[in-house]
N, C-alpha and C positions, 0 to 999 in steps of 0.2 A: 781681575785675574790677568796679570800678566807675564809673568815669569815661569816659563817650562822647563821640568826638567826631562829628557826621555830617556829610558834607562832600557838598552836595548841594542846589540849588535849592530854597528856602521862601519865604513868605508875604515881601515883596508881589508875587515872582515868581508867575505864575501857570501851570495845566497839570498834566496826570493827575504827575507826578513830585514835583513840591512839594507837591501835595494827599499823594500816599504818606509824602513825607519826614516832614511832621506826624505822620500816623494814625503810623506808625513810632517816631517820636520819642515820642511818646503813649503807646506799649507799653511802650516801653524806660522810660519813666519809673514807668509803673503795675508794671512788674517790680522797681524799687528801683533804679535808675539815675540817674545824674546826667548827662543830655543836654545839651549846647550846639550847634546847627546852626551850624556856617559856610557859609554862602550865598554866593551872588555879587553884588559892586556892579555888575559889566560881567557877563551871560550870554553875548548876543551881542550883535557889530557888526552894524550894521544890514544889511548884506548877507545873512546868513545868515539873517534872521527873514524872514517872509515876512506877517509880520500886523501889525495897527496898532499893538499894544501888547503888549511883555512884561509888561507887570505889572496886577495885580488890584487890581479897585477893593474885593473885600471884605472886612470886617473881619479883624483879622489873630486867629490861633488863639488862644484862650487859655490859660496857662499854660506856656509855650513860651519859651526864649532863643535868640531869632534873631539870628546878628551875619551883616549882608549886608556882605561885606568882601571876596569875591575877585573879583579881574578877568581874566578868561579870557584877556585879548591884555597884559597889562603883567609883563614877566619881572622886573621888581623887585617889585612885589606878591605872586608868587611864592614871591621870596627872603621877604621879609616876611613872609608867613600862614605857610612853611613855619616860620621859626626860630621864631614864636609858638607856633604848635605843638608845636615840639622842648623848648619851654622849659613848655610847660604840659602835658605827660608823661599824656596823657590814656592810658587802659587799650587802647583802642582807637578806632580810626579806621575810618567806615562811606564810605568813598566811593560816588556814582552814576556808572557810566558806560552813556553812552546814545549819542553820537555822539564820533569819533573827532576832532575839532576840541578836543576840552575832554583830549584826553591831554596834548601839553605842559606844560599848566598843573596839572594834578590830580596827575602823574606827577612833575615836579619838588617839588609842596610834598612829596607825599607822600615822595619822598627825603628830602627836610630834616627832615621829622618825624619820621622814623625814627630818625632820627642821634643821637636819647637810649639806644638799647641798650631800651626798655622797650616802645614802642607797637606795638601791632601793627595790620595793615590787613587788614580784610575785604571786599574791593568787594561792589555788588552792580549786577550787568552787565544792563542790560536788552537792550542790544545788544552785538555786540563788532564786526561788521562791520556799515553802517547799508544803509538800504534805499536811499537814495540818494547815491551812491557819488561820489566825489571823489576828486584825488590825493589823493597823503599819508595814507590812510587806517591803511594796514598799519603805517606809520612811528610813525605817533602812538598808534597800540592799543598797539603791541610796547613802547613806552615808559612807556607806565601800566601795561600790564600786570604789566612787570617791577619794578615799587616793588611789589605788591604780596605777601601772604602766600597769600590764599585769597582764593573767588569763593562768591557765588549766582548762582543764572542761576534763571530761572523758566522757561525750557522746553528741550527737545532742542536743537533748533537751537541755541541759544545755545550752548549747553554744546558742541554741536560744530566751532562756531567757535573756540569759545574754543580749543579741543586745536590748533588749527591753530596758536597762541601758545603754549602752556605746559600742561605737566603735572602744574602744582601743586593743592593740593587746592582740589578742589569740589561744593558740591550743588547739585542741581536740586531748588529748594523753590516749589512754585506761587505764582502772584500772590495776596496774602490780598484778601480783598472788599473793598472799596470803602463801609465803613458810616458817613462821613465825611458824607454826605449828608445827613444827617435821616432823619426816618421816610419812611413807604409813604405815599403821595398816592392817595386812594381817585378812583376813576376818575371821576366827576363832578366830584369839586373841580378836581381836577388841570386835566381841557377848560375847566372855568370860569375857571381861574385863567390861562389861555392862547387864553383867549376862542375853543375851539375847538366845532362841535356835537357833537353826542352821538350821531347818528345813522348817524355813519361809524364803519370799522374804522381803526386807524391802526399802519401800521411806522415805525419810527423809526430813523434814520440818526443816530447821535448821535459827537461830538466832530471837531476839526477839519478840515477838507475837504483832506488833499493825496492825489495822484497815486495812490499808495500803497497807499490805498484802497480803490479801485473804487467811489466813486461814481458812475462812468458805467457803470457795469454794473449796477446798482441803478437807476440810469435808466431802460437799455433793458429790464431785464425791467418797470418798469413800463408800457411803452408792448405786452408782451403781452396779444396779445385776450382768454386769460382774467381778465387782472388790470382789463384797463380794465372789462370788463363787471360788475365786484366796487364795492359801495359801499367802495371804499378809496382811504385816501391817505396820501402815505408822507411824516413829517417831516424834514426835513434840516437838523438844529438844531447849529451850529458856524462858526465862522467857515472862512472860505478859507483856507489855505494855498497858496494853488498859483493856476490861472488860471481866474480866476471867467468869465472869456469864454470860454472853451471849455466851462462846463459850462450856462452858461444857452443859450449857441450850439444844444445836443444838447438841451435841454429846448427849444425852438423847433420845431428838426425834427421831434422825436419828438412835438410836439402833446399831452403831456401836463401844459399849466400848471396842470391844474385837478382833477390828481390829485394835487399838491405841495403840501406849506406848507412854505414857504421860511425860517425862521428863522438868516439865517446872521452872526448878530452872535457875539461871545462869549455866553459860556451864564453868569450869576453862580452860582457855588454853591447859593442857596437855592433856584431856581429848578430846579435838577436832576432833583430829585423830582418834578414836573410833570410832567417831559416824561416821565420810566420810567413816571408813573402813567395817563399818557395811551395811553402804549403798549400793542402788542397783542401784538406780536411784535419782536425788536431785529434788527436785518440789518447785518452786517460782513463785507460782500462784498471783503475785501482783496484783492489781487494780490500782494503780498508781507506776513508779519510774522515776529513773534518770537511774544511774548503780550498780549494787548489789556487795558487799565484798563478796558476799555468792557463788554466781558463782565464783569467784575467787578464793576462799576455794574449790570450787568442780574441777576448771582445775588443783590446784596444786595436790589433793588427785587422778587422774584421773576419776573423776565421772560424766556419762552422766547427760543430765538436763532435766528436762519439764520448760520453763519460758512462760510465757505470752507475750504477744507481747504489749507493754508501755516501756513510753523512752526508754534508749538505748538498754534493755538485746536485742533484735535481732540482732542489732550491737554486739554483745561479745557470742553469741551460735549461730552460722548456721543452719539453720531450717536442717534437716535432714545428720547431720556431726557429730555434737557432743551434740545434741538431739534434741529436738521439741520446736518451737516458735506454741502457740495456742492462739489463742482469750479470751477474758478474761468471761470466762463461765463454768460450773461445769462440764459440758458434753464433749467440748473439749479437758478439763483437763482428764479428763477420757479415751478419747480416747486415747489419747497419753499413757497414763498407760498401758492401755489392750495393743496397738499394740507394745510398749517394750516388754512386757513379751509373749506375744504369739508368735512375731516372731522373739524371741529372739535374739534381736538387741545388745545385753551388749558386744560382742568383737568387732563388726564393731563401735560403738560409742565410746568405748573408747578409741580404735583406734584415730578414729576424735579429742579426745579433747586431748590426749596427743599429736596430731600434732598440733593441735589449740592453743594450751598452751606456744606455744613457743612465739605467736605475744606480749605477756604480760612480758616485763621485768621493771625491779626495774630503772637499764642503759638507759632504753629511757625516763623514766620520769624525771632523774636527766639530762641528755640532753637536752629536753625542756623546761625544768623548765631553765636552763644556756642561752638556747639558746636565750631566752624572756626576758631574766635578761642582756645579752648583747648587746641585739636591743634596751632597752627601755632608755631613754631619762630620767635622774634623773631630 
């Protein structure tokens, strides 16, 4: 097997999945692989994005063949990518699926591609049900599902969805790190480089702002009377997804503008390292997930976590290792704040996640990604 295809969002789309698709394509090449990405010309219509721009203004990856060529809503483009496919007999096909809007399209090429007798398909599912639920959801999973041979999933949940479609084989391989970033930003340059002072502590809320989240819970424990009485202040570095008036609306009431730095543009890649090196502590107070890119960015920068206890992140941060799994509630999240900083937990945790960080390689996901691509039955 030597010919990949990966079918999956890349450079100059931007976002934790096309950053993965490279770092992956990267592996698969440094293992002796011949990778081509087919991307998308259409991801989404403009309805379904919620931000000012799909695509990245930063350089594109080096040593990489990107062909940005499919269009998510044109069922002749479909027929198109899929017979190109069928006719260029690649060893295997890596599709992403992350939202149930991109099965018809990924679902029919990957029919047609099939249809040489030779390729076979390994998805790898970040979602199978999404967190924000629409009709047609079940309709469009069941459809890609079924072009497919085998799955990764990166946490329980997922894998438990999945079973709710199909029984065919899979593994639960964890998210590998995030070391796409650059190096460790030493904690002065970093504040300098974000013209931030030195004198405060800082949590960091980092990647896109939707619903999902729990950004407003992240909020209100910062408007707790232990946290205001704390030299701290929490970054919220990412653009909007979702309604940017209801969350400066709740940072009004709660009176805390001047415990924030408000950074909520897009984040450019180089800049990333900044903000982990700025950081004290990383907080992904969600309400719903699967498994987070953002934990991942905090084990490769070594940065303790607060996460919520939903889908996997407790599977990927050890409750009291390499930081705090808490309930999903403003007060808990608080808790876990005050007891990092009062009893100053930052060299025993980062301890933990720099040992913790080792379970996360690039090598084990291109091994069972192969290993499920040579069990599975074309």
């Amino acid at each position: 097997m030597k010919k990949i295809v990966l079918l999956s969002p890349a450079h100059p789309l931007r976002g934790g999945i096309a950053a993965f698709t490279e770092r992956f394509a990267m592996e698969l090449q440094q293992e002796g692989f011949e990778v081509i990405i087919y991307s998308f010309s259409l991801q989404y219509p403009g309805f379904l994005f919620p931000g000012t721009t799909q695509f990245s203004s930063d350089p594109a990856p080096p040593g990489l063949t990107i062909r940005s060529c499919v269009n998510s809503v044109n069922p002749l483009n479909w027929l198109k990518i899929g017979l190109e496919l069928c006719r260029l007999r690649p060893d295997l096909i890596v599709p992403r699926y992350w939202l149930p809007f991109m099965g018809p399209s990924l679902g029919t090429i990957l029919r047609l591609a099939r249809g040489n007798g030779h390729t076979k398909v390994v998805a790898i599912a970040d979602n199978v049900l999404p967190h924000e639920k629409r009709l047609g959801d079940r309709l469009f999973t069941r459809w890609f599902v079924s072009a497919c041979d085998a799955f990764v999933v990166m946490s329980q949940s997922v894998l438990d969805d999945l079973r709710i479609f199909t029984q065919k084989s899979a593994a639960c391989i964890p998210h590998p790190i995030y070391d796409n970033y650059g190096e460790h930003s030493p904690r002065e340059a970093a504040l300098a480089q974000l013209g931030l002072p030195s004198e405060n502590k800082y949590l960091l809320f980092f990647g896109f702002i939707r619903d999902y989240k729990g950004l407003d819970l992240l909020l209100e424990a910062m408007a707790d009377e232990r946290i205001r009485r704390m030299d701290l202040k929490l970054i919220v570095a990412g653009e909007y997804y979702g309604n940017r008036e209801k969350y400066e609306a709740q940072i009004r009431s709660l009176g805390i503008e001047n415990q924030l730095v408000m950074r909520t543009d897009y984040i450019p890649n180089e800049q990333v390292r900044h903000y982990f090196g700025a950081a004290d502590l990383v907080v992904q107070p969600y309400r719903t997930a699967t498994q987070s890119g953002i934990s991942q960015m905090a084990y490769h920068f070594e940065k303790p976590m607060v996460v919520t206890d939903v889908g996997g992140l407790a599977e990927i941060v050890p409750h009291g290792e390499a930081g705090y799994v808490v309930p999903v509630d403003a007060k808990s999240i608080a808790d876990a704040i005050v007891d990092f900083f009062e009893n100053d937990r930052t060299a025993a945790f980062s301890e933990g996640v720099a040992e913790g960080k080792k379970r996360f390689s690039w090598k084990a996901m291109v091994e069972g990604v192969m290993k499920l691509a040579k069990s599975s039955k074309t």
